[in-house]
PyMOL Python script that loads the backbone (N, CA, C, O; Angstrom):
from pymol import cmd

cmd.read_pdbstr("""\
ATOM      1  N   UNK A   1       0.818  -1.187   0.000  1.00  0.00           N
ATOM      2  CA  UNK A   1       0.000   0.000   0.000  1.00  0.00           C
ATOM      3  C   UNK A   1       0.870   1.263   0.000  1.00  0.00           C
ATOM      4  O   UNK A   1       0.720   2.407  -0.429  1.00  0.00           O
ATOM      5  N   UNK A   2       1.944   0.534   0.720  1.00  0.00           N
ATOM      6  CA  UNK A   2       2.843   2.290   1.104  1.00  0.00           C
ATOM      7  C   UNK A   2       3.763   2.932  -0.448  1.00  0.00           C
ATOM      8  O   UNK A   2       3.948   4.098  -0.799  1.00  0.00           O
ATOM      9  N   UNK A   3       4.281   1.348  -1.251  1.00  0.00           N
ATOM     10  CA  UNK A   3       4.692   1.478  -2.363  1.00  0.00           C
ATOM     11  C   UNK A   3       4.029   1.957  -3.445  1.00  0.00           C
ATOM     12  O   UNK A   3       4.527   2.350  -4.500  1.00  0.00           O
ATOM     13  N   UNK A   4       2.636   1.897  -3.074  1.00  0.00           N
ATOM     14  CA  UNK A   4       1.560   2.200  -4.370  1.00  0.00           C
ATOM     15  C   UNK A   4       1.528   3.677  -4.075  1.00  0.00           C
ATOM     16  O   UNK A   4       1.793   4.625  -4.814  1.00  0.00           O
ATOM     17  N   UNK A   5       1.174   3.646  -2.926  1.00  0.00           N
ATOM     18  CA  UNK A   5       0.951   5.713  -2.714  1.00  0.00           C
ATOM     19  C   UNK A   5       2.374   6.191  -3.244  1.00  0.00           C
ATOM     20  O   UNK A   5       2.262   7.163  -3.992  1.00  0.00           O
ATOM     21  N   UNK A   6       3.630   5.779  -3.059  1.00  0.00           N
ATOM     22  CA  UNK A   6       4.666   6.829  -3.870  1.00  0.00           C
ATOM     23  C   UNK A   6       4.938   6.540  -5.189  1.00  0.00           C
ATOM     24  O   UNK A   6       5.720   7.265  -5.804  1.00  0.00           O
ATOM     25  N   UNK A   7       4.272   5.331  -5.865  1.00  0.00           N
ATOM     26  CA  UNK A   7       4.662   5.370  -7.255  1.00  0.00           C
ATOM     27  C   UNK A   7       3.280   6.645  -7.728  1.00  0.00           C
ATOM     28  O   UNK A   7       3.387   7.529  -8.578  1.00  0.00           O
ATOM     29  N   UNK A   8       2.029   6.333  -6.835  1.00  0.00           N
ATOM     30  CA  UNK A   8       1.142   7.264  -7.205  1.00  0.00           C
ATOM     31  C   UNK A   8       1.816   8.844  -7.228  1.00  0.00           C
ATOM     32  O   UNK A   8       1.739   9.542  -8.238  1.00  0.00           O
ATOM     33  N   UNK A   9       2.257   9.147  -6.401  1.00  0.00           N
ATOM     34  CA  UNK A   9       3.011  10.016  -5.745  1.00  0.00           C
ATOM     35  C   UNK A   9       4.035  10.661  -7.011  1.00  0.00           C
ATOM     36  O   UNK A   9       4.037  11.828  -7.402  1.00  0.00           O
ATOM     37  N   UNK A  10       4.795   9.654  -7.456  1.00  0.00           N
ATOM     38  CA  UNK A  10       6.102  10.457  -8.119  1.00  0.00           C
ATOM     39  C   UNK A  10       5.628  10.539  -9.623  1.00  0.00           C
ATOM     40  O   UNK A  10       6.155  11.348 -10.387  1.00  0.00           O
ATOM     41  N   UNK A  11       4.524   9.601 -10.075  1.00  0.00           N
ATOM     42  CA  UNK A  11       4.216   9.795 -11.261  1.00  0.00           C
ATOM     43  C   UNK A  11       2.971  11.075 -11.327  1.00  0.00           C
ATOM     44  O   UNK A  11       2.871  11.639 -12.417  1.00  0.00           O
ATOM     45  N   UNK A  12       2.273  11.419 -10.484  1.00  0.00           N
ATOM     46  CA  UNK A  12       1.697  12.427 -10.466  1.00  0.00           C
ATOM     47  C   UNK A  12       2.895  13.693 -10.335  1.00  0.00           C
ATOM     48  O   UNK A  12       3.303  14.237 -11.361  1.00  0.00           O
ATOM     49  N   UNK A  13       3.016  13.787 -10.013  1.00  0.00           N
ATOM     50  CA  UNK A  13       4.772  14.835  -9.380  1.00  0.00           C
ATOM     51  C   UNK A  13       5.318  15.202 -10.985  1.00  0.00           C
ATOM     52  O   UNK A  13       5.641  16.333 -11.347  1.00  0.00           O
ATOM     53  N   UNK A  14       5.341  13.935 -11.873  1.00  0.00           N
ATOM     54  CA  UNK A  14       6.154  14.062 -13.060  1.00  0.00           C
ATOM     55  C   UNK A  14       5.134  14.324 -14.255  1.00  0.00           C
ATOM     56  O   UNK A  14       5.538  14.722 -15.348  1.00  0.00           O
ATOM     57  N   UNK A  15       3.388  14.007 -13.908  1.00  0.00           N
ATOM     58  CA  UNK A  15       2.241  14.938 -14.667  1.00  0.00           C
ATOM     59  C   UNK A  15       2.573  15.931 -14.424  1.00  0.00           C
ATOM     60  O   UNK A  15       3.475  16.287 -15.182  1.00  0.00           O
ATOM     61  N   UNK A  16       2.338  16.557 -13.793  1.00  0.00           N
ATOM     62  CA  UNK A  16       2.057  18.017 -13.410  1.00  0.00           C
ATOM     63  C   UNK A  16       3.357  18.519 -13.547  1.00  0.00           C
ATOM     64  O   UNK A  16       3.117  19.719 -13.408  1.00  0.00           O
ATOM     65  N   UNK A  17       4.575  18.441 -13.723  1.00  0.00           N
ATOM     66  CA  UNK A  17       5.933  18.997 -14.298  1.00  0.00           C
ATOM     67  C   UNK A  17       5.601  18.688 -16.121  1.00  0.00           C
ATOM     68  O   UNK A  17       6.048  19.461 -16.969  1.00  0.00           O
ATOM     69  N   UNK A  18       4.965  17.749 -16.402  1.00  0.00           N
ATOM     70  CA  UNK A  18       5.202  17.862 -18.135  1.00  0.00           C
ATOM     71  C   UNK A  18       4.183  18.542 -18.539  1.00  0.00           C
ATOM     72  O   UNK A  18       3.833  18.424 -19.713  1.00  0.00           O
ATOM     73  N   UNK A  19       3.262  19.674 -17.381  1.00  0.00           N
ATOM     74  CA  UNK A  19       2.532  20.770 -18.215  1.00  0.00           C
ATOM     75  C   UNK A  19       3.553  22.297 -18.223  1.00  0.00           C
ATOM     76  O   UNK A  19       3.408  23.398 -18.754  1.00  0.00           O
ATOM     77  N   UNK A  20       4.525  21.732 -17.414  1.00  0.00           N
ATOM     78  CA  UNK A  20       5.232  23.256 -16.904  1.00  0.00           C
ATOM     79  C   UNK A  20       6.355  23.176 -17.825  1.00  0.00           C
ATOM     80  O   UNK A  20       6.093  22.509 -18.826  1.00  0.00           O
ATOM     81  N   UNK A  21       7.747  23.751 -17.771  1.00  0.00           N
ATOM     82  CA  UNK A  21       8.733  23.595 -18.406  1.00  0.00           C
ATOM     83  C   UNK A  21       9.726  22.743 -18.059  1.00  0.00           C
ATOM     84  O   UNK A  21      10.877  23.176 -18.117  1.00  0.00           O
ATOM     85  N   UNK A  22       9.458  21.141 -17.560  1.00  0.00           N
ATOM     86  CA  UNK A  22       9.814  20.838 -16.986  1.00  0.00           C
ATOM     87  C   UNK A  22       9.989  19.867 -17.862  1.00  0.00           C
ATOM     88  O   UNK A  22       9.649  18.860 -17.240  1.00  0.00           O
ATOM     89  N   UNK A  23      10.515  19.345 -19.599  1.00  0.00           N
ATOM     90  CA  UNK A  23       9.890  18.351 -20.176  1.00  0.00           C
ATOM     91  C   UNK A  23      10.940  17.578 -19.978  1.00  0.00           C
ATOM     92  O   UNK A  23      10.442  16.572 -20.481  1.00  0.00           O
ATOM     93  N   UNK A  24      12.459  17.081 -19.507  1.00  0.00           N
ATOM     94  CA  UNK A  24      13.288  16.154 -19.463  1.00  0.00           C
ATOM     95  C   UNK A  24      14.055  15.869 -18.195  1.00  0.00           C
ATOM     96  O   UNK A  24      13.829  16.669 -17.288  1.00  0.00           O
ATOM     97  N   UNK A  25      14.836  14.987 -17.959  1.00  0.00           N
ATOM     98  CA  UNK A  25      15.054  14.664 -16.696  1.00  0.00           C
ATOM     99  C   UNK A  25      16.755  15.504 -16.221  1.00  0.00           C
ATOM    100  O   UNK A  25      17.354  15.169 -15.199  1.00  0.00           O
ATOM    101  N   UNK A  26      17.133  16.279 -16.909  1.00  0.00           N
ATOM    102  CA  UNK A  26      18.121  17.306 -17.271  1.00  0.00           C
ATOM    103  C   UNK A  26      17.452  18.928 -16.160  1.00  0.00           C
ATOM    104  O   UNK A  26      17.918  19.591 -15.233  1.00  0.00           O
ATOM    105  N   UNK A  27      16.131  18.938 -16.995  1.00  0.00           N
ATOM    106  CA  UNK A  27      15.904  19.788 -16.277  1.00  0.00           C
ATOM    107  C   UNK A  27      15.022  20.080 -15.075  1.00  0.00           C
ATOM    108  O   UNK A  27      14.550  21.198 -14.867  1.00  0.00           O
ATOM    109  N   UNK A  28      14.814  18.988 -14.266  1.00  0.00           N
ATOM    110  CA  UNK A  28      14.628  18.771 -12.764  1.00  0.00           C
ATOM    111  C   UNK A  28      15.370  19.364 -11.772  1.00  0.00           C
ATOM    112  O   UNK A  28      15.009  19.665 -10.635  1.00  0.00           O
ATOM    113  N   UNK A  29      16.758  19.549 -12.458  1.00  0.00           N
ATOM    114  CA  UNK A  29      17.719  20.775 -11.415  1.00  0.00           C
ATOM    115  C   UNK A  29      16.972  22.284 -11.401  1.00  0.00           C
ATOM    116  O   UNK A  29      17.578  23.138 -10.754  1.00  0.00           O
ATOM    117  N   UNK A  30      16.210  22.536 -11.796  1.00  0.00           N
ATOM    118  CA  UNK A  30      16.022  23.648 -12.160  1.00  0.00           C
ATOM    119  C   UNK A  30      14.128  24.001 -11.183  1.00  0.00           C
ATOM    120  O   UNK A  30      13.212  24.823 -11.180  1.00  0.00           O
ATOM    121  N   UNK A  31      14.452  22.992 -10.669  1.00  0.00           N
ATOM    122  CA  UNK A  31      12.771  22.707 -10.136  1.00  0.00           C
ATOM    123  C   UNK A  31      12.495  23.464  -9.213  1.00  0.00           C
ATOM    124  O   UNK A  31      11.483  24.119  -8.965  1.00  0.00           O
ATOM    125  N   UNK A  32      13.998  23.278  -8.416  1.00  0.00           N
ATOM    126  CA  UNK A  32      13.910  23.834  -6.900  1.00  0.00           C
ATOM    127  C   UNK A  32      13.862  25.660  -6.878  1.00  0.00           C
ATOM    128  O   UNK A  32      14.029  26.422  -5.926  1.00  0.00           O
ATOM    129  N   UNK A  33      13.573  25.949  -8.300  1.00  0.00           N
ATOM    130  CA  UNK A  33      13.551  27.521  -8.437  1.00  0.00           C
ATOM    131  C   UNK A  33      12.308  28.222  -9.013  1.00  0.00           C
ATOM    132  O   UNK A  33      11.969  29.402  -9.107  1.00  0.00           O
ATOM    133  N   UNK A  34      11.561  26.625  -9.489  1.00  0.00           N
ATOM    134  CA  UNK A  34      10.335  27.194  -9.927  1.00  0.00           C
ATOM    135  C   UNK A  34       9.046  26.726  -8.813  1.00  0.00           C
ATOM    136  O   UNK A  34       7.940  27.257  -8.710  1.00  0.00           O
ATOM    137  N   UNK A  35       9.453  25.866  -8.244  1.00  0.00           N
ATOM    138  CA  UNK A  35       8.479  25.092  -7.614  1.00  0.00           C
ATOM    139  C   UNK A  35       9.066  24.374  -6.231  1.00  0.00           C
ATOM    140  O   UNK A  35       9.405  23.211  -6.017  1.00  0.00           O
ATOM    141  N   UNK A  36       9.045  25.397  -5.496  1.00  0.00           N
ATOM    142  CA  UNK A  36      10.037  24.380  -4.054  1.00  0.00           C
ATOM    143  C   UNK A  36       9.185  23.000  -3.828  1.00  0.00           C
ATOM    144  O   UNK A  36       9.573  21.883  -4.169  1.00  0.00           O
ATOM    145  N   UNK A  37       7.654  23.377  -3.033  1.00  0.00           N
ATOM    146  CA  UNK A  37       6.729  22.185  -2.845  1.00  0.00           C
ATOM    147  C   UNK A  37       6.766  20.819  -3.563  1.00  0.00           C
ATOM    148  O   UNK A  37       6.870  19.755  -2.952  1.00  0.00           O
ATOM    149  N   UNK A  38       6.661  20.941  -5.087  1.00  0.00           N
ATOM    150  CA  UNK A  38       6.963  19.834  -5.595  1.00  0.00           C
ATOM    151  C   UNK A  38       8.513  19.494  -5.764  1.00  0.00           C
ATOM    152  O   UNK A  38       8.618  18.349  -6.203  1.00  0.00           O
ATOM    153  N   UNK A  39      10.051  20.251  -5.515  1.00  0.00           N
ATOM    154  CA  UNK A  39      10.903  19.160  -5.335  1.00  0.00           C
ATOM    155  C   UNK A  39      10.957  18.738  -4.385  1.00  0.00           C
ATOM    156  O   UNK A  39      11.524  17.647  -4.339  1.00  0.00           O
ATOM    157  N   UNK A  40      10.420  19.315  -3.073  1.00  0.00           N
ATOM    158  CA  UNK A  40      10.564  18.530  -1.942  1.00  0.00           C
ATOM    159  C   UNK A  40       9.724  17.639  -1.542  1.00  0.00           C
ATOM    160  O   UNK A  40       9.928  16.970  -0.529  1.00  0.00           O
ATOM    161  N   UNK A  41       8.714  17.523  -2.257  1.00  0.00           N
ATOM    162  CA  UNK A  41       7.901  16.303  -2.558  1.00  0.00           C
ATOM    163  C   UNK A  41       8.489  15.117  -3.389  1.00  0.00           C
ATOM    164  O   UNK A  41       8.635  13.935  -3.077  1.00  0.00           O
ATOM    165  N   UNK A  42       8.854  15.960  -4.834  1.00  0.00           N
ATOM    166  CA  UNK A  42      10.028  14.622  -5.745  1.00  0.00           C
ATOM    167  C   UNK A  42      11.014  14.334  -4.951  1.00  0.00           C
ATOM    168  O   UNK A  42      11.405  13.230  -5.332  1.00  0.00           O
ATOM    169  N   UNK A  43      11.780  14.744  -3.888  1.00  0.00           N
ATOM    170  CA  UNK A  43      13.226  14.371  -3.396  1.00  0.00           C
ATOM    171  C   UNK A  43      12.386  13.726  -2.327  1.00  0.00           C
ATOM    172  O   UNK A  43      12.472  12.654  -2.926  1.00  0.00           O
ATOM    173  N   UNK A  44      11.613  13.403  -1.227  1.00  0.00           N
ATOM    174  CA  UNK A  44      11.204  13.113  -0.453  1.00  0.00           C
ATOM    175  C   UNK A  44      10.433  11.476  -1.032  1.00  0.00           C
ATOM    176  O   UNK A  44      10.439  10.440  -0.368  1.00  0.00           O
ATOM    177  N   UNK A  45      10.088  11.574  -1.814  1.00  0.00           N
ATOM    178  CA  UNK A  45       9.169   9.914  -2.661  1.00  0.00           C
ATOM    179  C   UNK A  45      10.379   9.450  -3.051  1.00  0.00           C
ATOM    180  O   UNK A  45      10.676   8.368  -2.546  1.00  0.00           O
ATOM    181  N   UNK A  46      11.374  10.048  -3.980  1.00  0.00           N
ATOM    182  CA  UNK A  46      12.996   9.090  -3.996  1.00  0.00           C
ATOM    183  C   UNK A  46      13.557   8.764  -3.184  1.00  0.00           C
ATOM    184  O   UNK A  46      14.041   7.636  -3.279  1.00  0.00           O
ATOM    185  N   UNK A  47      13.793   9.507  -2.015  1.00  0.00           N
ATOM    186  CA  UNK A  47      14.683   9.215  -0.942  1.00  0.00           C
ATOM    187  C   UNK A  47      13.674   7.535  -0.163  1.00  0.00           C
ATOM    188  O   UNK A  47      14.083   6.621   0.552  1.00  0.00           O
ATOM    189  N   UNK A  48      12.413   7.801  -0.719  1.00  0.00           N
ATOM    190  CA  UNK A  48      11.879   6.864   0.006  1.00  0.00           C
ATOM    191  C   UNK A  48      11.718   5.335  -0.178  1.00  0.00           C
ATOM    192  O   UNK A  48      11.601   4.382   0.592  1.00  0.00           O
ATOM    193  N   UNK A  49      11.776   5.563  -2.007  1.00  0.00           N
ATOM    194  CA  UNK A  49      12.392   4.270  -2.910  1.00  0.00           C
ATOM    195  C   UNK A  49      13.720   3.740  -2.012  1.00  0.00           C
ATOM    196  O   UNK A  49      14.101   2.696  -1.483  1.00  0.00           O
ATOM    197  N   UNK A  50      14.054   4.745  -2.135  1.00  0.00           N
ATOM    198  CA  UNK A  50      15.713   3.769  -2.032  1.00  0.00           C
ATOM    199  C   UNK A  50      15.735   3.309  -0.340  1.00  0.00           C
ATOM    200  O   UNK A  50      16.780   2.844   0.116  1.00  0.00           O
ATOM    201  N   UNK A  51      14.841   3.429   0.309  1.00  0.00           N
ATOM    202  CA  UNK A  51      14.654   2.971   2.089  1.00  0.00           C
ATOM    203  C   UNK A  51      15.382   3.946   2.854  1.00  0.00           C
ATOM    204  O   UNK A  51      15.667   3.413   3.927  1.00  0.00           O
ATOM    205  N   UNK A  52      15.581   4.486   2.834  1.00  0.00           N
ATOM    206  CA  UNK A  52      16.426   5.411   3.835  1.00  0.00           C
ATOM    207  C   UNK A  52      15.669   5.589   4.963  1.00  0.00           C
ATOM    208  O   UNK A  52      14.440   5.596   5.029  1.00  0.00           O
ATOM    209  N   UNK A  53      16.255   5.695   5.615  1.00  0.00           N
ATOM    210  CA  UNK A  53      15.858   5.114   7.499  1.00  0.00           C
ATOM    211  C   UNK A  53      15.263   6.648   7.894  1.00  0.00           C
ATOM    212  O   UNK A  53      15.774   7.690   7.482  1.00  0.00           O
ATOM    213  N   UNK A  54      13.801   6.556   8.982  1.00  0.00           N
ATOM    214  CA  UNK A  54      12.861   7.614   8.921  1.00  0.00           C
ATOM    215  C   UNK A  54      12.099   7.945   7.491  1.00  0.00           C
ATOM    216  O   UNK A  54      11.742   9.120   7.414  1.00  0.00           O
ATOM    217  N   UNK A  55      11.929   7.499   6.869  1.00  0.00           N
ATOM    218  CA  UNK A  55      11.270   7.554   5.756  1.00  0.00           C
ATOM    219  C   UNK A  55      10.395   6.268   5.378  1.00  0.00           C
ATOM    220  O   UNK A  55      10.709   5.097   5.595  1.00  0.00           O
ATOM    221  N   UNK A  56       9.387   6.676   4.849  1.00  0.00           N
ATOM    222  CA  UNK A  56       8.013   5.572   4.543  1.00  0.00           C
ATOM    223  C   UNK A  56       8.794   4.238   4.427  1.00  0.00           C
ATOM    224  O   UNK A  56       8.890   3.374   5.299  1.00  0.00           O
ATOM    225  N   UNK A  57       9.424   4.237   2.978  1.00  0.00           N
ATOM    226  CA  UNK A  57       9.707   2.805   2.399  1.00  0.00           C
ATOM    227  C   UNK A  57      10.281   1.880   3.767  1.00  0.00           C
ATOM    228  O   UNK A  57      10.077   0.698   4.047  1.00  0.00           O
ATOM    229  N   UNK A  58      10.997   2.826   4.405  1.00  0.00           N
ATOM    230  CA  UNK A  58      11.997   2.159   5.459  1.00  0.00           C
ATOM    231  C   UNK A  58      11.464   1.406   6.565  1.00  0.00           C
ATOM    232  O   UNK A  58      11.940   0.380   7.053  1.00  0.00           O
ATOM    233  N   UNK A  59      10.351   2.072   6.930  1.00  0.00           N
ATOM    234  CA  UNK A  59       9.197   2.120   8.107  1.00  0.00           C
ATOM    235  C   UNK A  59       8.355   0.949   7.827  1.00  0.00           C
ATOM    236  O   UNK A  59       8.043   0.122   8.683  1.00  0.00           O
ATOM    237  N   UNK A  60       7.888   0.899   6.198  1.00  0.00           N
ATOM    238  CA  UNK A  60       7.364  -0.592   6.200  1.00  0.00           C
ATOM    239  C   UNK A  60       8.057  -1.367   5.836  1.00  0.00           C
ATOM    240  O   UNK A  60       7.416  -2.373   5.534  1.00  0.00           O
ATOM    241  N   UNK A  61       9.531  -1.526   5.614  1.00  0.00           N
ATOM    242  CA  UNK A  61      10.153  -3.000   5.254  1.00  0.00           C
ATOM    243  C   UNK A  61      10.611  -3.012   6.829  1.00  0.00           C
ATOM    244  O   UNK A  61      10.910  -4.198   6.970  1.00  0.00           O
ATOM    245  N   UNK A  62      10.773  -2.562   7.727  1.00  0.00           N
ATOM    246  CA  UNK A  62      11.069  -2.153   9.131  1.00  0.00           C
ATOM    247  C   UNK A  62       9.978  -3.163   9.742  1.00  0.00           C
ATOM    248  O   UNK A  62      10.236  -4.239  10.280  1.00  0.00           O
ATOM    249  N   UNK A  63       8.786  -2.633   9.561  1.00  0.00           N
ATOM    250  CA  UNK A  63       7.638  -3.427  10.204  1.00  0.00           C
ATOM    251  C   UNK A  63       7.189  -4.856   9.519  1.00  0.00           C
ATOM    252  O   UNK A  63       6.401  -5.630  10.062  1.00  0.00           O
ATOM    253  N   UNK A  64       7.989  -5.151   7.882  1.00  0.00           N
ATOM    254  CA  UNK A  64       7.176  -6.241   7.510  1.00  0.00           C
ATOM    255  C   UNK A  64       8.951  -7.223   8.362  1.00  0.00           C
ATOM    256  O   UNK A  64       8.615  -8.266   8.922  1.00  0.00           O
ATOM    257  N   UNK A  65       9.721  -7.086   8.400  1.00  0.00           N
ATOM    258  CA  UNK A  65      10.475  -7.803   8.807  1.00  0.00           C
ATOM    259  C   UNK A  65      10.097  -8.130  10.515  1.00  0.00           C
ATOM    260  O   UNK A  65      10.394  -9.219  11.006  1.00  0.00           O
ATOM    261  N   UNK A  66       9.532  -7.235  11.180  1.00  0.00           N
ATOM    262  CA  UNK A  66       9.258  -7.375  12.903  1.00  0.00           C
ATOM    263  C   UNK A  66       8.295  -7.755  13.030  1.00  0.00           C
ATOM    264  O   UNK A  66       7.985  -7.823  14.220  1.00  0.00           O
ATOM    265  N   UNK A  67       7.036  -8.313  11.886  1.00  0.00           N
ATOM    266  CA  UNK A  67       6.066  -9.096  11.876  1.00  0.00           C
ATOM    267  C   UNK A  67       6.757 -11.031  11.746  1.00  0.00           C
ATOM    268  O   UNK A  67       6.672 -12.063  12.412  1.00  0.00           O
ATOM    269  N   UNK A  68       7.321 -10.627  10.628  1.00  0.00           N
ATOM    270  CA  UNK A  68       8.354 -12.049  10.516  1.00  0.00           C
ATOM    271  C   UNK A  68       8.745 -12.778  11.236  1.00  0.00           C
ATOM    272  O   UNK A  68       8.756 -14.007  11.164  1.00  0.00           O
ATOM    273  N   UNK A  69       9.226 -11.894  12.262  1.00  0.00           N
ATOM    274  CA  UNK A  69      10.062 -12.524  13.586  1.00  0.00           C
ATOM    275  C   UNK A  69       9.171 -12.820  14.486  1.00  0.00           C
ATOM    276  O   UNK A  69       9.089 -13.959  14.946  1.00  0.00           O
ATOM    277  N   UNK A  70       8.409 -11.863  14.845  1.00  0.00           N
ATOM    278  CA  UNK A  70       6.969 -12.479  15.543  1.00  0.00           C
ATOM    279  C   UNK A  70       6.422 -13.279  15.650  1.00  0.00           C
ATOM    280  O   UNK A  70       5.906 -13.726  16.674  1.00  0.00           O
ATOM    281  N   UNK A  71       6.390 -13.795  14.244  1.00  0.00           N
ATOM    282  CA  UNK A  71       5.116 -14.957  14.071  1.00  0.00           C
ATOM    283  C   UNK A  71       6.457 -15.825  13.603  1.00  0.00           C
ATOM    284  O   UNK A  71       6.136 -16.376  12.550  1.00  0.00           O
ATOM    285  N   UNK A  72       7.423 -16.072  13.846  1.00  0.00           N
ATOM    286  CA  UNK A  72       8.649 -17.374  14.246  1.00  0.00           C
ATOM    287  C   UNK A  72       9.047 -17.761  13.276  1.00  0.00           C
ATOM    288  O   UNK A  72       9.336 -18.952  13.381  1.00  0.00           O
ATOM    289  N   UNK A  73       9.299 -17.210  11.952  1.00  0.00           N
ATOM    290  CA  UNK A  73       9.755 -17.298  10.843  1.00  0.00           C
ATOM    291  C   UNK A  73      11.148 -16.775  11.206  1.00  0.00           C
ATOM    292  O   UNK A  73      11.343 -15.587  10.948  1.00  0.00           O
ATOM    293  N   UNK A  74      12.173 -17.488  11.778  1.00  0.00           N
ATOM    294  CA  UNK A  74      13.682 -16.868  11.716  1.00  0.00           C
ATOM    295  C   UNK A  74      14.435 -16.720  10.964  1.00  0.00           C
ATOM    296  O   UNK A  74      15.296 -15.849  10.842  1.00  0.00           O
ATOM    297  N   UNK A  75      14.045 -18.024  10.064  1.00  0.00           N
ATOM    298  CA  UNK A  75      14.781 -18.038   8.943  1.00  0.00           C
ATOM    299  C   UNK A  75      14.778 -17.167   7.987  1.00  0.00           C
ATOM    300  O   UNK A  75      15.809 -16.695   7.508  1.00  0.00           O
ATOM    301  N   UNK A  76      13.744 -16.908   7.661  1.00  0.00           N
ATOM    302  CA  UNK A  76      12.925 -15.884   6.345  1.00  0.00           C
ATOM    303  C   UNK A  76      13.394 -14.345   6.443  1.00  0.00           C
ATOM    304  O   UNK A  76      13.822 -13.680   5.500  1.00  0.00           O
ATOM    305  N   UNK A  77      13.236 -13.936   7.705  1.00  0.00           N
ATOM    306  CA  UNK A  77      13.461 -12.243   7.735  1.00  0.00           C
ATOM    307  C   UNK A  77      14.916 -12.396   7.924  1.00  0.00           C
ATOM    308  O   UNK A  77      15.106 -11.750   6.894  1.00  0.00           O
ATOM    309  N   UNK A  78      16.220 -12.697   8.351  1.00  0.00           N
ATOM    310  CA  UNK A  78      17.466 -12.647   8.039  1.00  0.00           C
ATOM    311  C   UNK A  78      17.307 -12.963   6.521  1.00  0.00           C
ATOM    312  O   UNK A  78      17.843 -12.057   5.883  1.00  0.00           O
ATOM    313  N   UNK A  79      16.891 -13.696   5.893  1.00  0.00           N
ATOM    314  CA  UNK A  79      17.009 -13.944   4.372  1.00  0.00           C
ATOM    315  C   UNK A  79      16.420 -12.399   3.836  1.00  0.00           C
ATOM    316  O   UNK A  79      17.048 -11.747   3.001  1.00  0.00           O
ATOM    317  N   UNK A  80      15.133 -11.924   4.438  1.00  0.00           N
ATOM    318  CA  UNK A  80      15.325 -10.783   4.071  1.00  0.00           C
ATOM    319  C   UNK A  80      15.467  -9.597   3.927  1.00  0.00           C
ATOM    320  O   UNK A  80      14.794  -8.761   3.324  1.00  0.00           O
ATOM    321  N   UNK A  81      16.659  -9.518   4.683  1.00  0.00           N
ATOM    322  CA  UNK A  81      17.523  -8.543   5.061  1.00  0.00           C
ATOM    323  C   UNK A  81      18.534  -8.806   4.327  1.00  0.00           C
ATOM    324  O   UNK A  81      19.021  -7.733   3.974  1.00  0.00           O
ATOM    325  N   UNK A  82      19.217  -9.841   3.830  1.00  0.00           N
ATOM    326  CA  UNK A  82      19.948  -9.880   3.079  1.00  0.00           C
ATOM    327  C   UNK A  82      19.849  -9.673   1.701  1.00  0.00           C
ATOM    328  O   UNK A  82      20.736  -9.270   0.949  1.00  0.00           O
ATOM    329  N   UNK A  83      18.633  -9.999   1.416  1.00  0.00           N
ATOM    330  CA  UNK A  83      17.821  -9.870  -0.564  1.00  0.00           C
ATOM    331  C   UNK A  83      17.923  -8.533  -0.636  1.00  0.00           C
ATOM    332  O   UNK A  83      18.426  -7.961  -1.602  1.00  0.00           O
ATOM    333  N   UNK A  84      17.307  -7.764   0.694  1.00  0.00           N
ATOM    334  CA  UNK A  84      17.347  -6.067   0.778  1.00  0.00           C
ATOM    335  C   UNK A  84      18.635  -5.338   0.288  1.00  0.00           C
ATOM    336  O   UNK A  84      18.827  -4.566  -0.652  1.00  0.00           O
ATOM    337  N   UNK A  85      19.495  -5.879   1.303  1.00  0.00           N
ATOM    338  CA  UNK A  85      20.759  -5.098   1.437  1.00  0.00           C
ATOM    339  C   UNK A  85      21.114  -5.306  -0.138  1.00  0.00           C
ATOM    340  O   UNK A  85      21.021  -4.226  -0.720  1.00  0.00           O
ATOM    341  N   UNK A  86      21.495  -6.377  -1.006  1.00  0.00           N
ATOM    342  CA  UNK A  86      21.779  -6.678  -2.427  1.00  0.00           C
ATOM    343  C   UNK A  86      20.646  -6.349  -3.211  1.00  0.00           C
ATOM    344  O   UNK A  86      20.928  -5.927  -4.333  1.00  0.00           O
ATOM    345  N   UNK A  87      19.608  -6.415  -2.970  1.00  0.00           N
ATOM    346  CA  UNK A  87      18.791  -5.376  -3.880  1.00  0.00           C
ATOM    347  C   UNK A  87      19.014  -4.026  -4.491  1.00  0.00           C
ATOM    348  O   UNK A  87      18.664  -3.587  -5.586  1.00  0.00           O
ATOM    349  N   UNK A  88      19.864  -3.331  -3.241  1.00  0.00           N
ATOM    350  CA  UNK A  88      19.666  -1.816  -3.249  1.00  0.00           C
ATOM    351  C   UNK A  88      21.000  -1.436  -4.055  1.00  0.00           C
ATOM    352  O   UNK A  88      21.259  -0.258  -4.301  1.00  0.00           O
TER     353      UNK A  88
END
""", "prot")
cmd.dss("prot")
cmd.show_as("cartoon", "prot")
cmd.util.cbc("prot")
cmd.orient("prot")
């Protein structure tokens, strides 16, 4: 659910930049001068892809791994923590 709201999230983010002058990924540097709200919205949904700790993505692979362990799957959540770490 949490992954669906920021793909919702960054692809809306990247509508609403291809009505402005915003048409390539070159000129996204240029965002933070036309539009603070939406880069700190676009930098805030990336930072969240990639898991960075205090941030959404992080918070639910955080909680789906401390469900894991809970319910006595030991094996599984060290496995994935490791798929994670080589994922990224």
């Amino acid at each position: 659910m949490i992954d669906a709201s920021m793909t919702i999230d960054a692809f809306a983010i990247v509508l609403a930049l291809w009505q402005t002058r915003v048409k390539y990924i070159a000129n996204l540097g240029t965002l933070t001068k036309t539009n603070h709200i939406s880069a700190i919205t676009f930098s805030i949904t990336m930072f969240s892809y990639t898991r960075i700790p205090q941030l959404v993505g992080f918070c639910s692979k955080f909680y789906l791994f401390f469900v894991t362990l809970s319910c006595g799957a030991y094996f599984l959540a060290p496995m994935g923590v490791v798929t994670s770490v080589i994922g990224c």
